[in-house]
C-alpha positions in Angstrom: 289.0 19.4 57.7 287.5 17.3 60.3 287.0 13.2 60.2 283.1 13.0 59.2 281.2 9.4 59.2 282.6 7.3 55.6 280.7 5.1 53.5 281.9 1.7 55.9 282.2 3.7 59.3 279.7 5.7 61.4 281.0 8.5 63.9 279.0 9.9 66.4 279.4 13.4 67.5 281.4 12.8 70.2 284.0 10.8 68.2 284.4 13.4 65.6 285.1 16.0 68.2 287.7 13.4 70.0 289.3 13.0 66.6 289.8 16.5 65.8 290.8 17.8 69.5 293.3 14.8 69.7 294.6 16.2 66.3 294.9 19.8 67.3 296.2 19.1 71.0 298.7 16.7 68.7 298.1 14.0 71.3 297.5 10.4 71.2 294.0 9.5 70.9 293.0 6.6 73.7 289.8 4.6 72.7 288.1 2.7 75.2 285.2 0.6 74.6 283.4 -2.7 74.2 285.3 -5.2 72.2 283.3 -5.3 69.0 282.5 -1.4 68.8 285.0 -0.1 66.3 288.2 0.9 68.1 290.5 -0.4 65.6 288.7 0.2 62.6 288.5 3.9 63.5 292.1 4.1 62.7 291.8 2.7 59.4 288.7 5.0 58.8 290.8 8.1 59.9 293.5 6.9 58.0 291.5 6.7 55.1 289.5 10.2 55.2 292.6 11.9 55.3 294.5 10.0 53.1 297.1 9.0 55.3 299.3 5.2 55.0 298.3 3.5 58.4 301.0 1.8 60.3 299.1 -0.5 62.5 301.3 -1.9 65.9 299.1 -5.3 67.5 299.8 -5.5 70.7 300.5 -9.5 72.6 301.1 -9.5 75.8 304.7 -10.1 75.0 305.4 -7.3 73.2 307.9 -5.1 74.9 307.8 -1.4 74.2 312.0 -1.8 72.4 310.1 -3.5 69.7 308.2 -0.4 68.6 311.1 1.2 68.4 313.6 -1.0 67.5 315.4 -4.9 68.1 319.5 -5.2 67.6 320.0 -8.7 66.6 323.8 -9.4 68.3 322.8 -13.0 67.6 322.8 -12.5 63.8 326.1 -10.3 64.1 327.7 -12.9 66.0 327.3 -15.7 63.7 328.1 -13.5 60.7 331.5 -12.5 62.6 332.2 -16.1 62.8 331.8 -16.7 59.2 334.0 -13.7 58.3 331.3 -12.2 56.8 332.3 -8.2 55.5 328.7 -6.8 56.5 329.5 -7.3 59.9 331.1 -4.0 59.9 328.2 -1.9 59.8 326.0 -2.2 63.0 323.3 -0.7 60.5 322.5 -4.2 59.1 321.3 -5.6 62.4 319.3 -3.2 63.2 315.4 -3.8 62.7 313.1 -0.8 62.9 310.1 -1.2 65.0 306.6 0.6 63.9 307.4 4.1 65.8 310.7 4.6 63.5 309.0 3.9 60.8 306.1 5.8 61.7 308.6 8.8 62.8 310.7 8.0 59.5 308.0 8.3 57.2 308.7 11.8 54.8 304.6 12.3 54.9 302.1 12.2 57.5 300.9 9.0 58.5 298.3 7.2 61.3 300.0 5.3 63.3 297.8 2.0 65.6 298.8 1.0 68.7 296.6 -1.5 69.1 295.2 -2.9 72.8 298.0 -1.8 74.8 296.2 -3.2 77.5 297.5 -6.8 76.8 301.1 -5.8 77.0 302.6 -5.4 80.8 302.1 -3.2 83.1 305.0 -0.8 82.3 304.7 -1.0 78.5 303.3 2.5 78.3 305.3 4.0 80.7 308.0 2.8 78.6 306.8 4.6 75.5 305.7 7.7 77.5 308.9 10.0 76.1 309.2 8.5 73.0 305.4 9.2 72.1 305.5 13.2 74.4 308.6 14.4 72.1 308.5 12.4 69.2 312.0 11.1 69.1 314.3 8.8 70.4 318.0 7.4 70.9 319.6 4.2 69.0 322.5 3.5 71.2 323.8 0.9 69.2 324.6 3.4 65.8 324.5 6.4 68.1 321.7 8.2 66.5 318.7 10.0 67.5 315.4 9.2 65.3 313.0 12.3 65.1 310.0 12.3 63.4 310.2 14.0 60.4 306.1 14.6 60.3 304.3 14.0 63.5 301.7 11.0 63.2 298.3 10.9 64.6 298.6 8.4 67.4 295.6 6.2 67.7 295.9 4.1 70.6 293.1 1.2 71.9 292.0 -0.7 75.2 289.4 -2.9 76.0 289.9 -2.4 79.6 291.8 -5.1 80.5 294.6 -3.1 82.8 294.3 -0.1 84.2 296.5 2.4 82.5 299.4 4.3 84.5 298.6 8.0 85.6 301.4 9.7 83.5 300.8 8.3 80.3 296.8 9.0 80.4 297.9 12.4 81.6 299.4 12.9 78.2 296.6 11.2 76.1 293.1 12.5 74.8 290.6 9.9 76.2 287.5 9.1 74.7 285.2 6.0 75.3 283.4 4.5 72.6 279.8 4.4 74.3 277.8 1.1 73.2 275.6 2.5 70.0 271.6 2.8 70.6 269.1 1.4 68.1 269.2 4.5 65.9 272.9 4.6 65.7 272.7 0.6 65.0 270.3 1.0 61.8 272.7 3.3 60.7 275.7 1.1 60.8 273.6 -2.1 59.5 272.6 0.5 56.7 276.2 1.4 55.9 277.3 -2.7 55.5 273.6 -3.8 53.8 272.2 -0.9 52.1 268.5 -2.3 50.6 268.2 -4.8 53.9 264.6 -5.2 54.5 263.0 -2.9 57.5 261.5 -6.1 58.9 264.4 -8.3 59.5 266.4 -4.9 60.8 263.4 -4.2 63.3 262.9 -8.0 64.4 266.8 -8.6 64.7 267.6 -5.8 66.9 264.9 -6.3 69.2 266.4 -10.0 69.6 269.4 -8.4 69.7 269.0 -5.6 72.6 266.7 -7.8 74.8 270.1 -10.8 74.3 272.4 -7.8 75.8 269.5 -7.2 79.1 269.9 -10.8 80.1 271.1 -10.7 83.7 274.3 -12.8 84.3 275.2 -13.2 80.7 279.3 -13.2 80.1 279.7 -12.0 76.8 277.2 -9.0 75.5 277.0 -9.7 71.9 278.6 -6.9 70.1 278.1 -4.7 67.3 280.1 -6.2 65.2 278.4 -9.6 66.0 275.3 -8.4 65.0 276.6 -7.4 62.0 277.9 -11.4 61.2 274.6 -12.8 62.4 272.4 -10.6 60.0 274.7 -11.4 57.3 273.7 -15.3 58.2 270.4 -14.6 58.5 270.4 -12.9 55.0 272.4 -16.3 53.7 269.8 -18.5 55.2 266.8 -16.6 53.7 265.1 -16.7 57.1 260.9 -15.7 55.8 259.6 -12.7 57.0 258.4 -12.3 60.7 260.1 -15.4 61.5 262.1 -13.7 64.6 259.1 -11.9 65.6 257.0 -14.9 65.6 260.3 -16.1 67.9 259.9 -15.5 71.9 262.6 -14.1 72.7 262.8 -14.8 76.2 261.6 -18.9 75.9 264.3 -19.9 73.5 268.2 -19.4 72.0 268.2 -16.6 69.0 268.7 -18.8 65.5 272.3 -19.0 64.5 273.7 -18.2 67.6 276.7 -19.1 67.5 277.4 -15.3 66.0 276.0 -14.0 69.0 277.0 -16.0 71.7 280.7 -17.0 72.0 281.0 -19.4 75.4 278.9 -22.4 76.7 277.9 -21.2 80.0 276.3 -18.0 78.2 274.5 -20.5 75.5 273.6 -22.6 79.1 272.0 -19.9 80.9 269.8 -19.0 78.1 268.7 -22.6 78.0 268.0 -22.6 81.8 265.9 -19.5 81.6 264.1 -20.6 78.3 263.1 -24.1 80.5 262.5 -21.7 83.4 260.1 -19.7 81.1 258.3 -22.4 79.5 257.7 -24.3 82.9 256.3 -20.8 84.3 253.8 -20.2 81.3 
């Protein structure tokens, strides 16, 4: 069976086909994109076609790659030996399992996230790069090797931040989540407002796609922020036409602040709106 579009998430083509190839290679899946595009919530939505519990990792840029797999806390053990307590016997009980054993633990299939690895240091994945290419790894501590019992579909995302080592793209399928055209984009508003009136839809993403041409602009609103600022503009029961009676290139969008997300991005559409009004 291979992952198809659901009723909250629309695949293209070319994400279907990463989906399934990363599945039959039995590879991690790496998704690049724009933040905003649906990198994370294509793990939930794979989870969820195949009926598979999601174990979801979120990456900080301190997280150390031990954590997925697992933390010994001496300091607990060494307070509990002081206070003569009888479960400091077995190293077992300070032991805390990280998101790979219990991914690899797990008795069915499951999806396991690794979420923006590019926020974590440099030498996070190289860390992970045996663990993830054999499925298994060593606890030193209780002298036992964790195997995965079923082997999870790896889902792993980047926005780009750092570039990825060599060796572990080498062992990853790549696919980049290009930013959806206007078609694809009535389809996603379609999927979170069914019944939404053709007018708004039409008028909004022409705001909306002539926002993302703006030269010099930091931020390019995303899909996912289009999908916030409709859901205002629903709220606020804007009348019909009243974005296409708007000029979009002599004045800030209405509720902008779902679009744009710094000052010097709100600023530059003010200078050229001034710009553009002293011109006409």
């Amino acid at each position: 069976m291979q992952f198809q579009s659901t009723d909250r998430y629309i695949a293209t083509d070319e994400l279907k086909l990463a989906v399934q190839a990363a599945m039959t290679l039995e590879r991690p899946l790496l998704v690049k994109g724009e933040p905003g595009t649906g990198k994370t919530l294509l793990a939930e939505e794979v989870s969820r076609f195949f009926g598979m519990p999601l174990i979801s990792w979120h990456i900080k840029s301190t997280t150390k790659a031990q954590q997925g797999l697992y933390e010994y806390d001496a300091v607990s053990r060494l307070r509990d030996s002081q206070l003569g307590e009888a479960r400091v016997q077995d190293i077992a009980h300070y032991i805390k399992k990280g998101k790979l054993w219990e991914a690899f633990a797990a008795n069915e299939r499951v999806v396991l996230l690794i979420d923006e690895i590019d926020k974590a240091d440099i030498e996070f994945p190289n860390d992970l790069l045996l663990e993830l290419d054999r499925m298994e790894f060593y606890v030193y501590e209780t002298q036992q090797m964790v195997r995965a019992i079923q082997r999870p579909v790896v889902i792993i995302t980047s926005n780009n931040e750092k570039e990825l080592p060599d060796a572990f793209l080498r062992r990853c399928f790549f696919h980049y989540i290009r930013f959806p055209d206007a078609a694809t984009l009535r389809n996603i508003i379609g999927v979170h407002f069914p019944g939404l009136k053709e007018t708004l839809v039409k008028e909004a993403l022409e705001v909306f796609f002539e926002l993302r041409q703006v030269p010099g602009l930091r931020k390019k609103p995303s899909t996912s922020e289009l999908l916030d600022w409709l859901k205002l503009l629903m709220a606020d029961e804007l009348p019909t036409g009243a974005l296409r009676q708007r000029d979009s290139r002599s004045s800030v969008p209405p509720l902008y602040g779902a679009l744009l997300k710094s000052e010097a991005d709100l600023h530059l559409l003010e200078r050229l709106a001034f710009m553009n009004r002293r011109g006409s």
